[in-house]
C-alpha positions as CSV (number, residue, x, y, z in Angstrom):
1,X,74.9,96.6,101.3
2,X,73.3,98.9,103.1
3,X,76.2,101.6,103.1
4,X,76.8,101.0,99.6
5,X,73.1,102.6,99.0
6,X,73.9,105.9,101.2
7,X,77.6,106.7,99.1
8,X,77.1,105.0,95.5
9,X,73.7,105.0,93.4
10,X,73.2,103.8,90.2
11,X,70.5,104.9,87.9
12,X,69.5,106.2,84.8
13,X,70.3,109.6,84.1
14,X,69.2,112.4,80.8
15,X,68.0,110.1,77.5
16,X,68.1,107.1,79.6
17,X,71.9,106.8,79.9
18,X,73.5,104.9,83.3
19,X,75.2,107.6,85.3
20,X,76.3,106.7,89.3
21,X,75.6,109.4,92.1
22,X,78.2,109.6,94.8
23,X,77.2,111.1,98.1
24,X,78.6,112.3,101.3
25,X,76.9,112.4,104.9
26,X,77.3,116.3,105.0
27,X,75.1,116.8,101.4
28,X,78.3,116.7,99.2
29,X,77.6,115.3,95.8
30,X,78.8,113.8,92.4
31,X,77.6,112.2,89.6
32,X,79.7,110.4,87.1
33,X,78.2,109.4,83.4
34,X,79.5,105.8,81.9
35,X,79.3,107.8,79.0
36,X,82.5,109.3,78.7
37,X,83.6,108.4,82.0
38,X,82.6,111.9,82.9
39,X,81.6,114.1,85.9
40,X,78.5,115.9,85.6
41,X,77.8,117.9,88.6
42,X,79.8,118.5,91.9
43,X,77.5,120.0,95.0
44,X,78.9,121.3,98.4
45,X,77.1,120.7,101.2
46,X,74.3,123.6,100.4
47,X,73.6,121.8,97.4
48,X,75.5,125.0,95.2
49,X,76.5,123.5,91.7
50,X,80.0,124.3,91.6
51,X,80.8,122.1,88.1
52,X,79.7,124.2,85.0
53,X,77.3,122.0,82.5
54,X,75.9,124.1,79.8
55,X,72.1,124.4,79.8
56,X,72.0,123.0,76.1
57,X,74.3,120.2,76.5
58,X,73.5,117.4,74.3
59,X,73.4,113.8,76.3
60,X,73.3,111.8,72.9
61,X,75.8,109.8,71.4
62,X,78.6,110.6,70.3
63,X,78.5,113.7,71.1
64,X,80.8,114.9,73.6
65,X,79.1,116.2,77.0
66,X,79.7,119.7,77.0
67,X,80.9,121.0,80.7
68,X,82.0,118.8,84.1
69,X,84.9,117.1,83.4
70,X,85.5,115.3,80.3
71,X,88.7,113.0,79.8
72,X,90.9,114.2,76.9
73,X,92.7,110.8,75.7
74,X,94.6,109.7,73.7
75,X,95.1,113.4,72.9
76,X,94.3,117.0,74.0
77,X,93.6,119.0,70.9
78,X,93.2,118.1,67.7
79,X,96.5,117.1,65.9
80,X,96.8,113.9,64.5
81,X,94.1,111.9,62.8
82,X,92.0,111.7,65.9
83,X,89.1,113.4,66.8
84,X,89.4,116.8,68.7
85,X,90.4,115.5,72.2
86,X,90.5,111.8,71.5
87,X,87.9,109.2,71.8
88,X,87.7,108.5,75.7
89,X,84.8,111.4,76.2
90,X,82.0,109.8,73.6
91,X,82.9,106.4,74.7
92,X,80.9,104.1,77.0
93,X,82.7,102.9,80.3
94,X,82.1,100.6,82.2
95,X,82.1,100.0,86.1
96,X,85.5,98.2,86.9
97,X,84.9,94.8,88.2
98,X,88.4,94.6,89.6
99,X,89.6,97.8,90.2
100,X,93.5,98.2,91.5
101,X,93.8,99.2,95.1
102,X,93.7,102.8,95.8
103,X,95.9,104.0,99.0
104,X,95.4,108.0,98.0
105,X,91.9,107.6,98.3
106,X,91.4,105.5,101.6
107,X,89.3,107.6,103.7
108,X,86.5,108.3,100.9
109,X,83.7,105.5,101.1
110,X,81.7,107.4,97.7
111,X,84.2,106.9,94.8
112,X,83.2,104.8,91.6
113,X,85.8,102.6,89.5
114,X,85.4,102.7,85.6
115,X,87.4,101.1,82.9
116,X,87.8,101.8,79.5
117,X,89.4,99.3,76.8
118,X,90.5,99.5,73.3
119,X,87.6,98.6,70.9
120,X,87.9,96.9,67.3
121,X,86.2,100.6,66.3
122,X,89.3,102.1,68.5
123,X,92.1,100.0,66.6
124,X,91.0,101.1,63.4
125,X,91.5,104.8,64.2
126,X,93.9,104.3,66.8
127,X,96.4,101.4,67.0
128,X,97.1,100.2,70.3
129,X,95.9,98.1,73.1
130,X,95.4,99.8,76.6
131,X,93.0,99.4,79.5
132,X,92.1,102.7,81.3
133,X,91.3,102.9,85.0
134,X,89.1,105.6,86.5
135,X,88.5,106.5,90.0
136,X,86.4,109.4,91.0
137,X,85.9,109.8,94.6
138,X,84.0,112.8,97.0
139,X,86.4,112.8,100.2
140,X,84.0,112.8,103.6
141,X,85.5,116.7,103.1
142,X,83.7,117.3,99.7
143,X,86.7,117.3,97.7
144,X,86.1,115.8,93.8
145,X,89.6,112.8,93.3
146,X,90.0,111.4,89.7
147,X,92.8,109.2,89.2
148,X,93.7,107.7,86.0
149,X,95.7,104.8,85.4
150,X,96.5,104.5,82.3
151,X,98.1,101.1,80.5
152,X,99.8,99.8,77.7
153,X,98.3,96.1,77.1
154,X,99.7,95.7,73.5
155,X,101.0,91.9,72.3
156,X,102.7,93.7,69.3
157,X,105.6,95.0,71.7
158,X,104.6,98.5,70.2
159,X,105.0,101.6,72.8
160,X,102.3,103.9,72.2
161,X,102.2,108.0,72.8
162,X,99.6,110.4,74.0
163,X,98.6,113.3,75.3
164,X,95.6,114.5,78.3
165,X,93.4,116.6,79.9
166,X,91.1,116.4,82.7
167,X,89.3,118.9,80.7
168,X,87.4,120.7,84.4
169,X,84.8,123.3,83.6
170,X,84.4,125.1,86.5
171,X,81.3,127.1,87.5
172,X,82.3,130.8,88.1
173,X,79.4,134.0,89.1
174,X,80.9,136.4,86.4
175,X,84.3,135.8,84.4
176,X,85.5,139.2,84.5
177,X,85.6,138.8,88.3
178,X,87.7,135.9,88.6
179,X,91.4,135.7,88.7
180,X,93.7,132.2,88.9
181,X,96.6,132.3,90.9
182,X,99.9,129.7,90.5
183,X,100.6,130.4,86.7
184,X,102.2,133.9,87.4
185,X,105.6,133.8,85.6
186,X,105.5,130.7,83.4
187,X,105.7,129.8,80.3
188,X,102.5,129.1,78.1
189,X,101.7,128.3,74.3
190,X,99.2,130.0,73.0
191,X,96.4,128.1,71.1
192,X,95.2,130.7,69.4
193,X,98.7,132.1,67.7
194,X,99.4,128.6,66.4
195,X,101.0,127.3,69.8
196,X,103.7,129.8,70.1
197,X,105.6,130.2,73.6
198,X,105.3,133.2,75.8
199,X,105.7,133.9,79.2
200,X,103.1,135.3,82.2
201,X,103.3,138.9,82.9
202,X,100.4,139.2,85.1
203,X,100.2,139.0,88.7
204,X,97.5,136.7,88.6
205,X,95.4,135.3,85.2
206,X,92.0,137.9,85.0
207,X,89.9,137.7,82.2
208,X,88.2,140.0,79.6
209,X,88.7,137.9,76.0
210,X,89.1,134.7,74.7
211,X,91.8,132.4,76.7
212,X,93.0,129.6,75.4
213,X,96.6,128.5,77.1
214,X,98.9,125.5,77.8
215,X,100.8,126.3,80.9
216,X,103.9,124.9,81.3
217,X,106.1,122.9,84.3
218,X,103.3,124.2,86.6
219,X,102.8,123.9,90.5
220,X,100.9,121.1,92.0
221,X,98.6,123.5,93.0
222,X,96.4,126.1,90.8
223,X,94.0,128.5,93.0
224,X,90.8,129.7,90.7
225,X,89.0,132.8,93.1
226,X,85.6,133.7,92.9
227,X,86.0,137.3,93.9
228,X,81.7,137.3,93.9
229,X,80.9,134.4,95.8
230,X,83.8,134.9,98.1
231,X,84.6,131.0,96.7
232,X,88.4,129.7,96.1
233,X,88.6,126.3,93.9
234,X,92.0,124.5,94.7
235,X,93.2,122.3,92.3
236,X,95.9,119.7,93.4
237,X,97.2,117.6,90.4
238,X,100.0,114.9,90.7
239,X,101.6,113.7,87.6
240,X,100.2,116.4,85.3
241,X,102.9,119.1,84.6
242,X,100.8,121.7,82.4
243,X,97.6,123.3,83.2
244,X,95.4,124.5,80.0
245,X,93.5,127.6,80.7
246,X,90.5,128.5,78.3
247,X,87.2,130.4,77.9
248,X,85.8,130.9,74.3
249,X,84.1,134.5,74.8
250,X,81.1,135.7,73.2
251,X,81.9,135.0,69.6
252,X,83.1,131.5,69.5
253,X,80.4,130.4,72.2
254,X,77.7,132.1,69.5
255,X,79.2,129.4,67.3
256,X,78.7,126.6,69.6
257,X,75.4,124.4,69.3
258,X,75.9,122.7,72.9
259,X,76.7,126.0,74.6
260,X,74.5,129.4,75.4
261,X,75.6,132.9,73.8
262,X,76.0,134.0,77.3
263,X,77.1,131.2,79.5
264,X,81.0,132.2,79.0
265,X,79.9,134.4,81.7
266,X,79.7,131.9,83.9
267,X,82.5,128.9,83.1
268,X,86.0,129.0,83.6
269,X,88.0,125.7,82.1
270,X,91.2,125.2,84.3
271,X,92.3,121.6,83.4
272,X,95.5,119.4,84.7
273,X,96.9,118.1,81.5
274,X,100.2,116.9,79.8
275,X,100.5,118.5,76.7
276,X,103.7,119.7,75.6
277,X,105.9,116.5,76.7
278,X,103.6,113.3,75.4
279,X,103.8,110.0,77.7
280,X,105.1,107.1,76.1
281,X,104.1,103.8,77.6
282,X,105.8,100.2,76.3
283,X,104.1,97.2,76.6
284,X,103.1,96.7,80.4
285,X,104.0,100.1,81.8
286,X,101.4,102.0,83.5
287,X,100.8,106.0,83.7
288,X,99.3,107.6,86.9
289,X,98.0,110.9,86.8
290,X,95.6,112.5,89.3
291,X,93.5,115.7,90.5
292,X,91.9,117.0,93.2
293,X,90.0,119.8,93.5
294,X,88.1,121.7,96.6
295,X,86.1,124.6,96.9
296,X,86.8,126.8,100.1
297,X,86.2,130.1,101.5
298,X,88.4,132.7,99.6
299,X,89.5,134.2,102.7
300,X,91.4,130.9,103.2
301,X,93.3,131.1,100.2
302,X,94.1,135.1,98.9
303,X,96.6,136.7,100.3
304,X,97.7,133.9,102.7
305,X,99.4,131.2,101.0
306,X,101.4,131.0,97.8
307,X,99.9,127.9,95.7
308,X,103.6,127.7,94.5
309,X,104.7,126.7,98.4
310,X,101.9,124.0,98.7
311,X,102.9,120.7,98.4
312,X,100.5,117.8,96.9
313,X,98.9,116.2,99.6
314,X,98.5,112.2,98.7
């Protein structure tokens, strides 16, 4: 037991609620919330914060966590009779006590496994039987691994639809110096002209308003730069064909309790999702979607690789 103590930690975190630190020999670290299944914080090994997590957050049921990476299931967005996002983000987990093997993740000795299953509250609002596996891992590297397995566990013989979102606030130095290469010349619906379809001018996403975007049939690998901190984030998805792209700029983050007037300045939401083409499971059939991300010197990454050319390392 005595390694278990140095990689995985359980203990109480803000308002008394169980969270589990993960840590790596070279100072990485996590920490994962069994409320919501959510990461709250991701350190490199000089201890930098490179998760955003608002400084007015509000760690009290059932309100959603507000920055890290909250799960967006059974949907992303707020269509049907849901709540915005689904249920799995204001939802207690709890630590899997028979977690699947997981041959992606083999050389990481700090990873946690949560579950999530339907609830009597849950069937009300949302039909359907499923058990929801969560692993996050910190690779000895640094790198942050979810993967979600997701599964239809119905008796009815009922399939079931939905949609998702690792839903990754990233920390950035200043917005307006940041640009996200990978999504140049796709297609994307707009959120905020009622989902219509356009395509990607740009050279590269830069940012001086409100974005809010559903890329579509995207690469397996998004590259968000940090032209300030000389800092590239790599995200590697696998199973996850859109990527949603959003910042809510000064006026709708005025209008947020659980975020600062000014902190837009300083967030960038690039999330693996499947949007636009839902996942239907039948009875027995399990989904498997995953994403890694790393943070590396931006030297590494601008100007010398294509994130379209990089193939998804498993």
């Amino acid at each position: 037991m005595a390694s278990e103590s140095v990689y995985v930690e359980h203990c109480k975190g803000i308002n008394g609620l169980d969270k589990i630190i993960l840590r790596e020999n070279r100072g990485f670290s996590a920490e994962v919330y069994l409320y919501g299944g959510q990461v709250t914080s991701w350190k490199n090994e000089r201890r930098e914060q490179l998760l955003f997590l608002s400084s007015k957050a509000i760690f009290q049921p059932p309100k959603p966590i507000r920055g890290g990476i909250p799960i967006c299931f059974p949907q992303f967005g707020n269509m049907d009779s849901l709540e915005q996002h689904g249920f799995a983000r204001n939802r207690l987990w709890s630590v899997d006590p028979d977690p699947p093997p997981c041959s992606s993740h083999a050389s990481a000795r700090a990873f946690v496994d949560l579950i999530l299953t339907h609830s009597e509250e849950e069937l009300k609002i949302w039909p359907h039987r499923f058990e929801y596996r969560l692993r996050v891992a910190l690779s000895p590297a640094g790198d942050l691994m979810l993967t979600s397995r997701i599964r239809n566990t119905n008796t009815d013989g009922k399939s079931f639809t939905f949609t998702f979102a690792y839903h990754t606030y990233f920390s950035v130095s200043d917005i307006s110096e940041v640009r996200v290469e990978g999504l140049e010349t796709l297609d994307y619906l707009d959120n905020l002209q009622n989902r219509e379809r356009f395509t990607e001018q740009g050279d590269a996403l830069t940012f001086e308003s409100e974005v809010d975007k559903i890329y579509l049939s995207t690469p397996t690998k998004i590259a968000i730069l940090d032209h300030e901190r000389k800092r590239t984030f790599e995200l590697r998805k696998d199973g996850l064909p859109d990527a949603v792209v959003w910042n809510p700029w000064d006026k709708k983050a005025k209008a947020m309790a659980d975020f600062g007037d000014e902190e837009y300045k300083h967030m960038l939401c690039v999330e693996a999702a499947c949007v636009e083409k839902p996942i239907t499971l039948k009875p027995g059939e399990e989904w498997k979607g995953r994403q890694e991300i790393s943070a590396v010197p931006s030297s590494y990454c601008s100007g010398h690789i294509d994130p379209r050319r990089v193939n998804f390392t498993g």
